[in-house]
N, C-alpha and C positions, 0 to 999 in steps of 0.2 A: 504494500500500500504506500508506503515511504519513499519506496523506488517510484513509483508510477508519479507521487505529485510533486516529487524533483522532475522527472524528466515532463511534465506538463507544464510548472513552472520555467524549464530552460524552453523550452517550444515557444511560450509565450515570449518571453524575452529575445527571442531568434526574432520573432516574428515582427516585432516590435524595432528591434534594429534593422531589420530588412526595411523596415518602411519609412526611418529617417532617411532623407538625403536631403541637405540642405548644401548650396554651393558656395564654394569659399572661393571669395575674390580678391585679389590684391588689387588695390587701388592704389596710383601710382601717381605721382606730386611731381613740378618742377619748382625746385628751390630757387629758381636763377633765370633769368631768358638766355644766359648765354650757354643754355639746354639746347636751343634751338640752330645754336652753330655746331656742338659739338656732340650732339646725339648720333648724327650720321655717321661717325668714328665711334662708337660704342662708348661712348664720354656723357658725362652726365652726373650732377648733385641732384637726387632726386631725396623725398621724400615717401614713406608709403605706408599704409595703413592696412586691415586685414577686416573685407566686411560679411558678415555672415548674421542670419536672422535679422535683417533689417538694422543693422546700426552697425558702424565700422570704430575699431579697436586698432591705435596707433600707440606710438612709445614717444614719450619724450622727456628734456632734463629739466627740473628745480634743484631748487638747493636742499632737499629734503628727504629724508630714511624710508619715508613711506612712497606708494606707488607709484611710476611716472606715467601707467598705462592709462588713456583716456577715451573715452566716447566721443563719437562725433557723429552730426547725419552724414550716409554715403556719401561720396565726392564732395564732401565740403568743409572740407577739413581748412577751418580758418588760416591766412597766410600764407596758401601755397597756392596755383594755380594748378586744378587736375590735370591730368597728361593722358589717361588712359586706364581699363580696367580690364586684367585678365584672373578667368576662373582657374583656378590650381587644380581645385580636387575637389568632392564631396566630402562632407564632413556627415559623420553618423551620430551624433551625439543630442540628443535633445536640445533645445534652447537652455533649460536649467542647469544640465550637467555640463552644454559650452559656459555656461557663467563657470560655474563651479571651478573649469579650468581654467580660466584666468584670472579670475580669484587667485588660484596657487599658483601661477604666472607672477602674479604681485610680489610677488617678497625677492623675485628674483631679478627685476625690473622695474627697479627701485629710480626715481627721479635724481636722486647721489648719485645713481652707480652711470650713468646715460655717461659718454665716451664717442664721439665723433666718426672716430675710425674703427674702434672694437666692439662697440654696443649704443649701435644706435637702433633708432629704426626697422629698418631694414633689415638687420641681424636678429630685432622681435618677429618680424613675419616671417622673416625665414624659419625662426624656430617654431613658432606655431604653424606653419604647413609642415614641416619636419616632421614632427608631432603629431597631428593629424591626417595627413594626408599622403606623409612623405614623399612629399616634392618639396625643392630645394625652388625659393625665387628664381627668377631670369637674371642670369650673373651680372647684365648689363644695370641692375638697378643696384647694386650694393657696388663698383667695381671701383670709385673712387677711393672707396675706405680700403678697398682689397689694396690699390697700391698703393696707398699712403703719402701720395703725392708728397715725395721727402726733398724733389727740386724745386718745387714750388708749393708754397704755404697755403691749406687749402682753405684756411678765413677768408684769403684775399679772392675767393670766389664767392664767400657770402655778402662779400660787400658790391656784388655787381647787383644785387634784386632790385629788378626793375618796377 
């Protein structure tokens, strides 16, 4: 009897994940218009955010311990100009149970901890499709911080914002 309403209980639960699918999108920001000279070369300060169940989840820094993960409505993610939005994967997870994980997301992506080149942005969505979906962002949108543009200082591209 024991047997039987576990395995009715995991049926139900199969069944029930079967029929999540909600689509995970990366929504993708230009930091700079001089995105628009140098995107064509795989060059670009972008921004980008992660939307799923109607509201999109981005990273960014304060000067503070606690989270730097924030909400926004889709594509509008105050002070960046949208660029474009590609779906990664399906996420299976309930709306509740996606809260739930970035909730624990939070303590690891901390507004302190936020890092230009190591942990920014970008390195959040990655890790939440990582996570989720396992797909890895478009290398083209994190690829400044990948080289670390150590000949030239990459503030001096935040100071083109047109």
């Amino acid at each position: 009897m024991l047997r039987t309403l576990r395995a009715a209980v995991k049926e139900d639960m199969e069944e029930e994940m079967a029929m999540i699918r909600e689509p995970l999108k990366l929504n993708i920001y230009d930091l700079t218009c001089i995105n628009d000279y140098m995107s064509w070369v795989g060059l670009g300060i972008y921004h980008s955010g992660i939307e799923v169940y109607g509201m999109e989840y981005a990273y960014g820094a304060h000067d503070y311990p606690t989270s730097g993960i924030f909400e926004v409505e889709p594509q509008q993610c105050p002070g960046f100009k949208f660029r474009k939005s590609l779906t990664v994967g399906t996420v299976r997870l309930s709306a509740d149970k996606f809260r739930e994980f970035v909730e624990e997301l939070a303590t690891k992506y901390t507004g302190a901890s936020y890092n230009m080149l190591f942990k920014n942005c970008n390195h959040f969505c990655d890790d939440v499709c990582m996570r989720l979906v396992n797909e890895h962002i478009p290398d083209w949108v994190n690829r400044v911080a990948k080289i670390g543009f150590h000949s030239y200082p990459v503030e001096t591209f935040f100071s083109l914002v047109c």
